[in-house]
C-alpha positions in Angstrom: -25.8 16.1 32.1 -29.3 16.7 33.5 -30.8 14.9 36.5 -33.5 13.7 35.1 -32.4 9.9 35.9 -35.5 9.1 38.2 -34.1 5.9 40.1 -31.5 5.9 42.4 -28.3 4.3 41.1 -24.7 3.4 41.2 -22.7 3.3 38.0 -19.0 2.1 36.9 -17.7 3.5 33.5 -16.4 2.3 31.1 -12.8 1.7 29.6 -14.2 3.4 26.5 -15.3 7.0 26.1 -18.0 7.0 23.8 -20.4 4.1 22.4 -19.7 1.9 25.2 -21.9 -1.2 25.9 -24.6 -0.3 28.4 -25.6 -2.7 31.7 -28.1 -2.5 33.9 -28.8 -4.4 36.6 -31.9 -5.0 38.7 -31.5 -6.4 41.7 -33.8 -8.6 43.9 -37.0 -8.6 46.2 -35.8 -7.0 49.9 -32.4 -6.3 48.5 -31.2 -3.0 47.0 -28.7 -1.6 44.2 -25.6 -3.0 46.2 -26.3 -6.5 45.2 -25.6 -7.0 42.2 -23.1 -4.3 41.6 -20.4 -6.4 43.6 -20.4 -8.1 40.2 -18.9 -4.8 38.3 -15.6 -5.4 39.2 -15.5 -8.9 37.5 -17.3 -7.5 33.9 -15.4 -6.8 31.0 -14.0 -3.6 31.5 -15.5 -2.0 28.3 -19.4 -2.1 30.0 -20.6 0.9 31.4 -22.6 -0.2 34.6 -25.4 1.1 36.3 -26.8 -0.8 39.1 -30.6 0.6 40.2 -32.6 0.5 43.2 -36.4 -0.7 42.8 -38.7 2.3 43.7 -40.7 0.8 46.5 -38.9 0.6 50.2 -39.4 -2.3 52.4 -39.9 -2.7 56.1 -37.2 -2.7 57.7 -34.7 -2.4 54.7 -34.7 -2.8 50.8 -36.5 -2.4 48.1 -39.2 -4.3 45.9 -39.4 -3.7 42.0 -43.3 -4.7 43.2 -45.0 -5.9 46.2 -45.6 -9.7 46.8 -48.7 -10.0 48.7 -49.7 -13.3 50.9 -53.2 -13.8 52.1 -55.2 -16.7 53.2 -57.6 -16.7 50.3 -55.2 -16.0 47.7 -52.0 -17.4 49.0 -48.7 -15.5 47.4 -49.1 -13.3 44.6 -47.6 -10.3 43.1 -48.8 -6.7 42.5 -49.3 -6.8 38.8 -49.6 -3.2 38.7 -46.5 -2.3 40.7 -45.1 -4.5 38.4 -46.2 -2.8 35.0 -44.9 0.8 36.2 -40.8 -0.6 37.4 -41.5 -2.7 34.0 -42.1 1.2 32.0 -40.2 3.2 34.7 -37.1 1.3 33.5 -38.1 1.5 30.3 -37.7 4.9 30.6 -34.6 4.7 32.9 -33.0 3.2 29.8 -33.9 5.9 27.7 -32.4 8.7 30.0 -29.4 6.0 30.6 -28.6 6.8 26.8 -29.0 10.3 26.4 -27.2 11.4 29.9 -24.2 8.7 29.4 -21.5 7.8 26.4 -23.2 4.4 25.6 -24.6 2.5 22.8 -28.8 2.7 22.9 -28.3 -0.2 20.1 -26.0 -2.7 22.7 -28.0 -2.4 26.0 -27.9 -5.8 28.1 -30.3 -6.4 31.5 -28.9 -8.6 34.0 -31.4 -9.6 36.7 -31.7 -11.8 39.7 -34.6 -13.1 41.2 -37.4 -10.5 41.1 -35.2 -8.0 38.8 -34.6 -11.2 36.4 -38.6 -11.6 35.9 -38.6 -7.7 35.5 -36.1 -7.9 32.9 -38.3 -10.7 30.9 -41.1 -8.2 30.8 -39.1 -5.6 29.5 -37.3 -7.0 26.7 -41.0 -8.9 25.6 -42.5 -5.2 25.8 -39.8 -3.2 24.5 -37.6 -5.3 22.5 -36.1 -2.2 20.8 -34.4 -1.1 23.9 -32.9 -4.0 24.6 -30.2 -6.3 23.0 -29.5 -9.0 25.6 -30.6 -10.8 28.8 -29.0 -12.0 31.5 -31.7 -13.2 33.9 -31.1 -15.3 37.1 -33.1 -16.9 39.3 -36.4 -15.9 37.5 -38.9 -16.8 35.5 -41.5 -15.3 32.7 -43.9 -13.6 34.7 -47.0 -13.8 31.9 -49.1 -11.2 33.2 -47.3 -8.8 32.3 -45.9 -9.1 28.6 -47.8 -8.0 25.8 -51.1 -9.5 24.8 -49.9 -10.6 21.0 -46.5 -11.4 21.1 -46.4 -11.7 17.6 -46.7 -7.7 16.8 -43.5 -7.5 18.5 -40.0 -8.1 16.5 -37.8 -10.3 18.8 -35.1 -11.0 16.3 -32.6 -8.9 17.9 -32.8 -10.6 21.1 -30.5 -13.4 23.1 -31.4 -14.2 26.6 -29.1 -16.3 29.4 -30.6 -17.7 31.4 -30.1 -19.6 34.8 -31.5 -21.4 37.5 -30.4 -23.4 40.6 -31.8 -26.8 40.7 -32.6 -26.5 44.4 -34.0 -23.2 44.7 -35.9 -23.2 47.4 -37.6 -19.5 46.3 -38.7 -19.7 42.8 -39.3 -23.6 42.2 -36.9 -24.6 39.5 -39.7 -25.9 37.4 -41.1 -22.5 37.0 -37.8 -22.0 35.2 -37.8 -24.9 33.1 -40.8 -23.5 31.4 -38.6 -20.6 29.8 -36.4 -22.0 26.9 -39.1 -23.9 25.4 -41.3 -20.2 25.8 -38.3 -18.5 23.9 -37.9 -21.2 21.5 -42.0 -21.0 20.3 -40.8 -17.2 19.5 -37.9 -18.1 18.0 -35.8 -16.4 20.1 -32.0 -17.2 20.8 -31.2 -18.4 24.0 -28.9 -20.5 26.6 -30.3 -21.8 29.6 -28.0 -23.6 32.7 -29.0 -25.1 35.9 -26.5 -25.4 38.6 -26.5 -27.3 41.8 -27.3 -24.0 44.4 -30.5 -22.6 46.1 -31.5 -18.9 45.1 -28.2 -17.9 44.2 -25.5 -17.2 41.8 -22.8 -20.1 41.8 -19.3 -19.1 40.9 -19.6 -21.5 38.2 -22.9 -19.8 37.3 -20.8 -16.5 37.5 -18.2 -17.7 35.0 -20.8 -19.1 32.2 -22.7 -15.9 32.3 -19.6 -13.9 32.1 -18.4 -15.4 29.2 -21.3 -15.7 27.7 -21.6 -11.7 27.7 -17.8 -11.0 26.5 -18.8 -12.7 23.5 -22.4 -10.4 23.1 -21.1 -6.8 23.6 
C-alpha cells in the first residue's frame, strides 16, 4: 500500500477479504473522525469503514469540512470554496480508498452528519459514479455547490437515506423537508424519516438507517 491517502483517517475492515463494501463517513462541523466511527461497531460486519477527519482545524479543537462565517452584514454563511475542495478532496479520497484497500469502487456508501451529510449531497450530485448510496443525517442540499445542469449527470444508480430531527435546533427541519421532493424531480430513489430529537442521531434513527443499509450493500 502507498501513503498517498491525503486525509487523516480511522478504518475497520471488513469480514471479507476482497470486494468488500466500502463506507465512508464524514463527520460534523467542530467534531473530528471519532464521531461517527463509534457507529462501526454496530454495521454489518461485511463493510470496510473508514472514518475521515475534515482538513480544516478549529479553535480550540476539531475540524470543519469548510468554514461557516457569521457577520453582521451577511449573517451566517458558509465558505463555498472550502466547500468545493473537501467536496473534490473526497472525491479523490474515494479514489485512493479503492486502489490502496480490498473494496468494491462499484458499492461505495457516504454516511454523513450534519455538515459531512450536506458534503456527502454534493458529492454524490457531482460524482455520481463514485458513489452508490447515501446515508445523510442532519443535513440538507447545500445548492451552491452541485453541478449547474443536473441533467448531464446520470443519477440512476443512486439511493439516498435520509434523516432529520423534527426539533433540531441547528439546521431547521424545514431546510430538510425540501430534500425528498428535490430527489424525487430527479427521479432519484430515496427514504426520508424524521424523529423526535434535536441535532442528533436517535437510537431509533440508528436502527432504520442500519437496516436500511444491510439491505443496499
Amino acid at each position: 500500500m502507498n501513503n498517498s491517502l491525503a486525509l487523516y483517517h480511522l478504518t475497520r475492515p471488513s469480514s471479507l477479504s476482497k470486494n468488500a463494501p466500502l463506507l465512508i463517513m464524514m463527520h460534523g462541523y467542530g467534531s473530528d473522525e471519532n464521531d461517527l466511527f463509534s457507529f462501526a461497531s454496530e454495521l454489518p460486519d461485511e463493510l470496510f469503514i473508514i472514518s475521515v477527519r475534515a482538513p480544516y482545524p478549529m479553535a480550540p479543537y476539531g475540524n470543519a469540512w469548510y468554514t461557516i462565517n457569521f457577520d453582521a452584514e451577511r449573517g451566517k454563511w458558509n465558505d463555498k470554496e472550502q466547500a468545493e475542495a473537501s467536496r473534490d478532496l473526497i472525491a479523490n479520497f474515494i479514489d485512493e480508498a479503492t486502489e490502496n484497500y480490498p473494496v468494491n469502487k462499484d458499492n461505495v456508501t457516504l454516511l454523513g452528519f450534519s455538515q459531512g451529510s450536506i458534503l456527502s449531497y454534493g458529492i454524490a450530485f457531482n460524482y455520481p459514479e463514485k458513489v452508490k448510496n447515501v446515508i445523510a443525517l442532519s443535513g440538507y442540499v447545500y445548492h451552491d455547490i452541485l453541478p449547474e445542469d443536473l441533467n448531464k449527470k446520470d443519477y440512476s444508480n443512486l439511493d439516498f437515506y435520509c434523516s432529520h430531527g423534527n426539533v433540531d435546533q441547528v439546521i431547521p427541519v424545514d431546510w430538510a423537508r425540501q430534500t425528498p421532493s428535490f430527489l424525487k424531480s430527479l427521479n432519484i430513489k430515496h427514504h426520508y424519516s424524521e424523529f423526535p430529537v434535536g441535532h442528533g442521531v436517535s437510537p431509533q434513527n440508528f436502527f432504520e438507517f442500519n437496516n436500511w443499509l444491510k439491505e443496499r450493500i
